[in-house]
C-alpha positions in Angstrom: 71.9 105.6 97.1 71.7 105.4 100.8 75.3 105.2 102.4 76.2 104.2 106.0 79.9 104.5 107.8 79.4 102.4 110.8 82.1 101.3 113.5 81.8 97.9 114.9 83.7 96.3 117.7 82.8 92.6 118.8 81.7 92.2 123.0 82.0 95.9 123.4 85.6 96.5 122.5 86.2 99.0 120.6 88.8 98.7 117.4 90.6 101.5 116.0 93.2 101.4 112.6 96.9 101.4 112.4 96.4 102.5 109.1 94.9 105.5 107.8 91.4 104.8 106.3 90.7 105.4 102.8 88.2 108.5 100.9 87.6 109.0 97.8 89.7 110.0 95.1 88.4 109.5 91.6 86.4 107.0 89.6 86.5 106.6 85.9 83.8 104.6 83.8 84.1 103.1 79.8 81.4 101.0 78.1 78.9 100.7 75.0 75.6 99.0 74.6 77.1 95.9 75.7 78.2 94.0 78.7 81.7 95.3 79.7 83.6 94.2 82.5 86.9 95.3 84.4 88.1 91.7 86.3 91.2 92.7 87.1 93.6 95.4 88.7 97.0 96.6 90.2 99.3 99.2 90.2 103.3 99.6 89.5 105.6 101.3 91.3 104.8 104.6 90.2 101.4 104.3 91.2 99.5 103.9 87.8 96.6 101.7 87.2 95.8 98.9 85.1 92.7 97.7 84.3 92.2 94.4 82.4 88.7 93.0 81.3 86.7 92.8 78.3 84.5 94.5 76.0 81.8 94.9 73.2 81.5 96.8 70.4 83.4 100.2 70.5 84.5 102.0 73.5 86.2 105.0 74.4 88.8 104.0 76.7 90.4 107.1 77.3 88.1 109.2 80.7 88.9 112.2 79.6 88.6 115.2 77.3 90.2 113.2 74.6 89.3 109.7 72.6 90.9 106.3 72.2 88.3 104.2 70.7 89.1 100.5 70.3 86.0 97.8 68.4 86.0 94.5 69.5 86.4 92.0 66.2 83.3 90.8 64.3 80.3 90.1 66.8 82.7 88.3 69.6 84.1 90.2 73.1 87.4 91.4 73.0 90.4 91.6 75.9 91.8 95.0 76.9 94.4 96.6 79.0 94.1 100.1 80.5 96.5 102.0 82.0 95.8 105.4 83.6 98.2 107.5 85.9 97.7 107.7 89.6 95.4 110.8 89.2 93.4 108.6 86.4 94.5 110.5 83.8 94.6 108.2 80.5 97.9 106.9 79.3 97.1 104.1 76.8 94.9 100.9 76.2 95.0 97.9 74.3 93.4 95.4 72.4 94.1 91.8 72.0 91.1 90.2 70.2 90.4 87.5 67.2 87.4 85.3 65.3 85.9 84.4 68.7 85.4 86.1 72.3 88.7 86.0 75.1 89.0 88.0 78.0 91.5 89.1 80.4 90.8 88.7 84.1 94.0 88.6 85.8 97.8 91.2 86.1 100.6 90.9 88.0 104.4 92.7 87.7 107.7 91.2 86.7 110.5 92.3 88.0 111.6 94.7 85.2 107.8 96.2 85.4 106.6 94.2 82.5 102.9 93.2 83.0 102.2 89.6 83.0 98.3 88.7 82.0 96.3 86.2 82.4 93.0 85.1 80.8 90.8 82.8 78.8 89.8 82.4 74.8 88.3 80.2 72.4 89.4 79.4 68.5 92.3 81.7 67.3 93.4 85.1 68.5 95.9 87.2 68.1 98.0 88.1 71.1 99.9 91.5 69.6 98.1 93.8 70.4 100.1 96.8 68.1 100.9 96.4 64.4 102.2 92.6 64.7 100.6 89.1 64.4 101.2 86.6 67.2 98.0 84.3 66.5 97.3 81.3 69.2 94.9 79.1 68.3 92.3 77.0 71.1 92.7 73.5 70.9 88.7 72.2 69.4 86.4 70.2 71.7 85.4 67.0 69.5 81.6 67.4 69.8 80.7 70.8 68.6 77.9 71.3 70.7 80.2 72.5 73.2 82.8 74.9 73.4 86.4 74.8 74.1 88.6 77.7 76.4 92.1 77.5 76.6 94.3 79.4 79.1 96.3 82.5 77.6 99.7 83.7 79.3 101.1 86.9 78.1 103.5 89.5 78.6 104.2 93.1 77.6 106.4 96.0 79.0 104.9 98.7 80.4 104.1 100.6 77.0 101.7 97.4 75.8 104.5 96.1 73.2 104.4 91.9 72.9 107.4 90.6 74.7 105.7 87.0 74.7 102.5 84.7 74.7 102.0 81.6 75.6 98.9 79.1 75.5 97.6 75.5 77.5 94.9 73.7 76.9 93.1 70.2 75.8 89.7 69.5 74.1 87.7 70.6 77.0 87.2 73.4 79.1 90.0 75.5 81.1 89.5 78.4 83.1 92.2 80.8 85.1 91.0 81.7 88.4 93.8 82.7 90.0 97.7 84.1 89.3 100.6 85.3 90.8 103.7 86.3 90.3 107.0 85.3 92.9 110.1 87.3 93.5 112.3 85.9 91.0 109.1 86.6 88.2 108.3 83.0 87.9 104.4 82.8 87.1 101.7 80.9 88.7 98.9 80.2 87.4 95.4 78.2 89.2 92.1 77.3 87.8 90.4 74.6 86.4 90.1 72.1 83.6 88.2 69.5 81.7 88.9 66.0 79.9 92.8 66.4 79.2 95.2 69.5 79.1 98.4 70.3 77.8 100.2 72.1 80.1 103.6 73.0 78.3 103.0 75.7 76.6 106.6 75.2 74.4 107.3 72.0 72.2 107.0 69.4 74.8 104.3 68.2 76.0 103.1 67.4 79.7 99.7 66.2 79.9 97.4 65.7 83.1 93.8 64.1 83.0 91.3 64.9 85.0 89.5 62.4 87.2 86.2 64.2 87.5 83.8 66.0 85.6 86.6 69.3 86.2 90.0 69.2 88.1 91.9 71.7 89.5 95.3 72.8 89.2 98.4 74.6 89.7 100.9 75.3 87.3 104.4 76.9 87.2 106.2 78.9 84.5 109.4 80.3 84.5 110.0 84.4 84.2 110.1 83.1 79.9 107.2 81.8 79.8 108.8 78.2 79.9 107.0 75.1 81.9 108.6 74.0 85.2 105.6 71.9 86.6 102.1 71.7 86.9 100.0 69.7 89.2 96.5 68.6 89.7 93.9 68.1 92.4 90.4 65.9 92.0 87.9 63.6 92.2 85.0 61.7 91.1 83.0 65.1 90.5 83.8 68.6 90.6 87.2 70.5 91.7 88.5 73.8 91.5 91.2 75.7 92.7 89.8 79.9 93.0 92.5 81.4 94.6 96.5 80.9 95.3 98.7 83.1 97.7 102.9 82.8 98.0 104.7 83.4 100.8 108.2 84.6 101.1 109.6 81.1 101.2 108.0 80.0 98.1 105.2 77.8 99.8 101.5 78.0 97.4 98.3 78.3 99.3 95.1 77.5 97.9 91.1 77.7 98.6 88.7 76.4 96.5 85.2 74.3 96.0 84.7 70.4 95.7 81.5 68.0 95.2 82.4 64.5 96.6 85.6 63.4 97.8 88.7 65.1 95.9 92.6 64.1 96.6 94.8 67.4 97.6 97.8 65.6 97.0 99.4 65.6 94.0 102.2 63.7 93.7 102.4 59.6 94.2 100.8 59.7 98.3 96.9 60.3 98.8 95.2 62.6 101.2 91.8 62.3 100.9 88.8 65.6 101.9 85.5 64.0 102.6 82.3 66.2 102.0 79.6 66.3 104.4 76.2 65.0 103.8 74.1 65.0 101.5 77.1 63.1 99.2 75.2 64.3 96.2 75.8 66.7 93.1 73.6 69.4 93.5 73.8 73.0 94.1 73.3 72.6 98.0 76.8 69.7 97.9 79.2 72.2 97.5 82.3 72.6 100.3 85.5 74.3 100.2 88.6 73.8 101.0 92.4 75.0 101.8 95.4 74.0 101.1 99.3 74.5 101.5 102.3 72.7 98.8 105.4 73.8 99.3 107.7 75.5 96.5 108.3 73.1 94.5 104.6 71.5 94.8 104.6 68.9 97.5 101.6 68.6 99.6 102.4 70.0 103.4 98.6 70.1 105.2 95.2 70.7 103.8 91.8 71.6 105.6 88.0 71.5 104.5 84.9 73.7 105.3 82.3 71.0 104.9 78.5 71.7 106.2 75.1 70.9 105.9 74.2 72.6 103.2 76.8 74.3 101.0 80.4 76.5 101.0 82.2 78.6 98.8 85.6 80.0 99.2 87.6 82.5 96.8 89.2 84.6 99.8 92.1 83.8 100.8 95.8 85.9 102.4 98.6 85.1 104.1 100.8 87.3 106.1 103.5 86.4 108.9 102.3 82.7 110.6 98.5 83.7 110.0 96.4 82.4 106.7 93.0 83.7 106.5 90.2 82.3 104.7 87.2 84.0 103.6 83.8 82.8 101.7 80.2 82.3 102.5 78.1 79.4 103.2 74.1 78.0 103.7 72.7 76.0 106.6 75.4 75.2 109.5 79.1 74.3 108.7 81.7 73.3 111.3 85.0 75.5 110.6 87.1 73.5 113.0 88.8 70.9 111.3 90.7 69.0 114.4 88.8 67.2 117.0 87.3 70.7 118.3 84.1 72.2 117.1 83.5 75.6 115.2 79.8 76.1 114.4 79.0 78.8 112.6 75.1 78.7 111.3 72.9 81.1 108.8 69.1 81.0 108.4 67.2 83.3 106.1 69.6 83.6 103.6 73.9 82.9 103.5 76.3 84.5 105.5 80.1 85.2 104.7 82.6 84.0 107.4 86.7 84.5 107.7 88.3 81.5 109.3 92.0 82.0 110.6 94.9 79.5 110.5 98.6 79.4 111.0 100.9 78.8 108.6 101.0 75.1 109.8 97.4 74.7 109.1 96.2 75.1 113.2 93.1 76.1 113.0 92.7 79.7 115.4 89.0 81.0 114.7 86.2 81.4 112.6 83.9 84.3 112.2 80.6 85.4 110.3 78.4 87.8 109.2 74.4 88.1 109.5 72.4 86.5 107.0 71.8 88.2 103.6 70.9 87.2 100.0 73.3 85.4 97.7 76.0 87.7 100.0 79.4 86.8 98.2 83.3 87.2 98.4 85.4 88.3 95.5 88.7 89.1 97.1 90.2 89.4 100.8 94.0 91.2 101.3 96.2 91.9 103.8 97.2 95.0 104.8 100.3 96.7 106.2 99.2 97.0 109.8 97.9 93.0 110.0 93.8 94.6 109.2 91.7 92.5 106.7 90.2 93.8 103.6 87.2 92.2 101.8 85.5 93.1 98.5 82.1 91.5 98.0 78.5 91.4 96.4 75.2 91.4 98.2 70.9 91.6 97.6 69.0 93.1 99.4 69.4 93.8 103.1 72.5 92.7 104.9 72.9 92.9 108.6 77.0 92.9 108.0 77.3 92.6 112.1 75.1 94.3 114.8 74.8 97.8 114.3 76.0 97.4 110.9 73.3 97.2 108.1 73.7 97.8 104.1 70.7 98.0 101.6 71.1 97.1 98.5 69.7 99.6 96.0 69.4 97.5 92.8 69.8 93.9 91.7 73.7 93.5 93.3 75.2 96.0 95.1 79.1 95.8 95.9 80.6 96.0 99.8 84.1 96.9 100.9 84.4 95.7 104.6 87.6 96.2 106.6 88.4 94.1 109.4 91.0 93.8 112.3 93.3 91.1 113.1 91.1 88.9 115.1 88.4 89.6 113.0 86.4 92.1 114.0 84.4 94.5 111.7 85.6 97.6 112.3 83.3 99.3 109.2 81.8 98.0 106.1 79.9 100.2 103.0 77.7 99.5 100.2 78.3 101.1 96.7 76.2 100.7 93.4 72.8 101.8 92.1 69.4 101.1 90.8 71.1 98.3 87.9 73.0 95.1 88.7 76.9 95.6 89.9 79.8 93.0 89.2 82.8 93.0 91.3 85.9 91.9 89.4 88.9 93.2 91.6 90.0 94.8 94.4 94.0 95.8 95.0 95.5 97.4 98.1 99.4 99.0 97.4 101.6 99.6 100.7 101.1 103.2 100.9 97.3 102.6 101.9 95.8 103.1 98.0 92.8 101.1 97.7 92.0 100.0 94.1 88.4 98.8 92.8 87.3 97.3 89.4 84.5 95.8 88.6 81.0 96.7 85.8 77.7 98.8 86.5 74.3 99.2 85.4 71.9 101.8 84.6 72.9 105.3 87.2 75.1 104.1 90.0 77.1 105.5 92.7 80.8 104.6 92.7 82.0 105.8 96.3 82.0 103.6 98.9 82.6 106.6 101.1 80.7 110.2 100.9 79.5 111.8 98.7 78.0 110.6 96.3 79.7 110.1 92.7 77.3 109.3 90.5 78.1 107.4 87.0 76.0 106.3 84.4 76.2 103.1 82.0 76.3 103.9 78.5 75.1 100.5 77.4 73.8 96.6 79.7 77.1 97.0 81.5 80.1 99.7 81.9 83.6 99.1 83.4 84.2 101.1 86.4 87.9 102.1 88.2 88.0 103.9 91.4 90.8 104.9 93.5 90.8 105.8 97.5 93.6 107.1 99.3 94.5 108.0 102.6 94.0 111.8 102.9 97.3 112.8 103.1 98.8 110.7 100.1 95.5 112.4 98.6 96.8 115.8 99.2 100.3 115.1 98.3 100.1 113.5 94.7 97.4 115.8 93.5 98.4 118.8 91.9 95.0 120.7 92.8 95.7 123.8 90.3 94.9 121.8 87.2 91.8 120.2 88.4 89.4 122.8 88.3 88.3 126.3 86.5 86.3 129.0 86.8 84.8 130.2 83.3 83.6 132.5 81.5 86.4 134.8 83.2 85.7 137.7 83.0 82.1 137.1 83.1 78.7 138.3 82.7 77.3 137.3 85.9 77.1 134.0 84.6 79.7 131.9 86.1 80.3 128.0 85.9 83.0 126.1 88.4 84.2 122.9 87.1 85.9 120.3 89.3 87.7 116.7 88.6 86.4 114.0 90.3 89.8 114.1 92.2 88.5 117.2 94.8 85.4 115.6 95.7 85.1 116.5 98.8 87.5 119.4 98.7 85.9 122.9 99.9 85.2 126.1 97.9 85.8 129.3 99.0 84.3 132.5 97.5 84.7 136.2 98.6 84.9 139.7 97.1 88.3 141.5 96.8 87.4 143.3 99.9 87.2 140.0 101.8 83.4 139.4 102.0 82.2 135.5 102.2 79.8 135.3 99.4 79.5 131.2 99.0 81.1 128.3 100.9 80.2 124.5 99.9 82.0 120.9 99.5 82.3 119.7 96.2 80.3 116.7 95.6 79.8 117.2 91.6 82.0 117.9 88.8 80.1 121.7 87.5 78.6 124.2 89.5 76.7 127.4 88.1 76.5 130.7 89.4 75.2 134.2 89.3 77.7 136.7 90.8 77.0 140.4 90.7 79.6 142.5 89.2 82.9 142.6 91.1 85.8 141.1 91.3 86.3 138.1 93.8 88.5 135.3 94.8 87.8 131.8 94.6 90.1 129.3 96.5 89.4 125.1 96.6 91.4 123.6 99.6 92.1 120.5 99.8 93.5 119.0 103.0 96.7 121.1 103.0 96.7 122.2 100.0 94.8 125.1 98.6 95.0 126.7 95.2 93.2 130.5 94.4 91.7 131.8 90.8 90.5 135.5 90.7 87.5 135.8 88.9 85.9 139.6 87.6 82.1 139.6 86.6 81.4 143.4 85.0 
């Protein structure tokens, strides 16, 4: 696919990085004929990866040489949990699957390292996912025409042994959109839900009803599993709460979409967010919204994004006194929500915008994109040095900023965008392939590592940076992992000797050169033994073949600073 690195700056100003940029490290792929996705991602402390999603049929979830199958039960999708180590080696995966389909979309740490999970299911499934039974069974909707979803909570160390799960739900439907996890390891958990929901997950019972056709909500579990609190936002229509951020004092922040009116405040006072025209329920109704409770759930301020036509939010960080807010929108919306005016506007298409606020809720400034089609948001984060990342979708052409255009190659293509503190583009690049690409997740650790999960179709290229990696989908949909680092972490956690060989040796003239996906982008150095340069190249593909006359040479890969050397004879 076509790539382009472009630096931006905004009225001629040019922005440069406190933090090293990313390149490419590695990408690993899983799937069968069926629609697999990764929606989730993070890393521990030692800097391996876990993947959390779901899958068809059977897949091979180890990337390498060797095989760790795992079948999904009966004809339904099954959850799983990958972990690789920082070099995406395989370590182990898991299963947890039962009579109906469940997935996984959400991980986070607790203290101790264990991994807390969040995700949704249907009917009964069975939450151990080694030798033991911990079945948890979906409360059933009344009329079954439709379906039912529950929420799953679960925890397991860091091997995948069960420490605990834990279930909520009513007869309708409930969906986890968003979690985190605090200091002390209590859990927090946001979505949305239908009808009436349980949200103890023990013996008691604490039951909220929504007042539309879907509210959303917050709810709070202790580092057990145990209910503390849950809360609920709503109206006469549609709610939903996409995605929640904690500060260091324990305050929540949330952004999400409403149709109509919805109240933000939920405990006994009312604070109203009024749509803008048309007050209908349509497609084209939608606006979105942000919010701040403090720790223990009281309502502190709230803001709305409400336009002509419609809004969508699901980006949302918070760092020191700054909250930003990230989503896309149609028509003309006004982002300032005091007496001042904010007009942002898209034609042709929608166009993603970042809005900034303090932590009081003061609105500071709101800035867009050009106009694409159906350009989304999955994720924003903050990063060490105060920059701004964004993981998104995109069709077709998309004019990210002046200067700054991405072609979309297939259906979807995927975006990674970094921005600076006042919200300037400093680059953004397209990823993907012929097929349609799904972002799930993006996760950035403090030493610069950038993390990307999402699915892929057909022949697709998984760097966002050069060159090309190329992956194809084994069946409708693959999962896909990739991992960027800054070049000198790169250099320093890759043992480069292991990662390559040179065979047959001694050879016949005939001489293949296999890399890991790791030294993309690492150079190759070949010369006689009397110091005579017979190839030179970058390695952009994982075997090269050659034809050597007889002699014996040396062959040395370098990468950044470190370099490692084979001697090779051909007779």
């Amino acid at each position: 696919m076509r790539k382009t690195l472009l630096l931006f700056s905004l009225i001629g100003a040019f922005s440069t990085s406190a933090q090293e940029d990313p390149i490419f490290h590695w990408s690993k792929s899983a799937g069968n004929i069926g629609f697999d996705i990764g929606y989730g991602m993070n890393s521990d402390s030692q800097g391996n990866v876990y993947t959390v999603g779901v899958f068809n049929g059977t897949v091979d979830f180890n990337p390498g040489a060797g095989t760790s199958n795992m079948t999904a039960q009966g004809a339904a999708a099954d959850a799983f949990v990958q972990k690789l180590d920082s070099q995406g080696n395989f370590v182990w995966a898991k299963r947890i699957g039962g009579s109906s389909g469940n997935h996984i979309s959400h991980i986070g740490f607790a203290q101790n390292g264990d991994l807390i999970l969040g995700g949704s299911f249907n009917e009964t499934v069975d939450f151990d996912p080694n030798a033991g039974t911990t079945n948890l069974t979906a409360v059933p909707q009344p009329n079954p025409i439709y379906s039912s979803t529950d929420v799953s909570i679960v925890r397991l160390t860091a091997e995948g042994n069960l420490v605990w799960a834990k279930k909520i739900g009513g007869p309708g439907y409930e969906e986890i959109l968003s979690m985190e996890v605090d200091a002390q390891g209590n859990v927090f958990v946001a979505g949305f839900f239908e009808l009436s929901c349980d949200f103890d997950p023990g013996v008691g019972n604490y039951s909220l009803t929504a007042t539309g056709s879907r509210d959303g909500f917050i709810l709070k579990l202790d580092p057990d599993g145990n209910f503390v609190w849950a809360k609920r936002i709503g109206g006469a229509s549609e709610s939903r709460i996409n995605k929640i951020v904690l500060d260091a004092q324990g305050n929540i922040y949330a952004t999400g979409n409403y149709f109509q009116a919805i109240d933000v405040d939920p405990n006994a006072g009312q604070v109203m967010l009024q749509p803008s025209p048309p007050d209908n329920f349509n497609q084209y109704s939608q606006d979105a919204f942000v919010f701040k409770w403090n720790a223990a759930g009281e309502y502190q301020w709230a803001n709305r994004m409400a336009g002509s036509m419609s809004e969508s939010s699901y980006g949302l960080a918070v760092g020191n006194d700054v909250v930003y807010v990230s989503g896309w929108f149609y028509g003309s919306v006004d982002m300032d929500p005091g007496a001042g005016e904010a007009i942002l506007s898209t034609s042709n298409g929608g166009s993603i915008f970042v809005c900034k606020y303090d932590t009081s809720g003061t609105f500071q400034w709101a800035k867009q994109t050009g106009a694409a089609l159906q350009p989304e948001v999955r994720k924003i984060q903050l990063m060490e040095d105060g920059d701004l990342a964004m993981y998104g979708t995109f069709k077709g052409s998309f004019p990210f900023a002046p200067g700054m255009t991405m072609e979309a190659q297939g259906e979807n293509d995927l975006f990674v965008a970094r921005f600076d503190a006042d919200g300037n583009p400093e680059w953004a690049n397209a990823f993907g392939g012929t097929g349609d690409e799904y972002p799930g997740d993006i996760n950035i650790a403090s030493n610069g590592v950038w993390l990307i999960t999402g699915a892929f179709a057909t022949t697709s290229d998984l760097n966002p940076f050069y060159p090309i990696n190329t992956a194809t989908s084994v069946g409708s949909q693959d999962i896909f992992t990739v991992r960027l680092a800054p070049e000198a972490l790169k250099t320093q956690d890759f043992q480069i000797d292991g990662a390559w060989s040179v065979y047959p040796n001694p050879s016949n003239g005939q001489v293949s050169l296999h890399f890991d996906e790791a030294l993309f982008g690492a150079k190759v150095d070949i010369h006689t033994i009397l110091g005579q340069k017979v190839s030179e190249y970058e390695i952009g593909q994982t075997e090269t073949n050659l034809q050597l006359r007889p002699g014996n040479y040396i062959v040395k890969t370098q990468l950044g600073n470190s370099s490692s050397i084979k001697k090779l004879i051909v007779f």
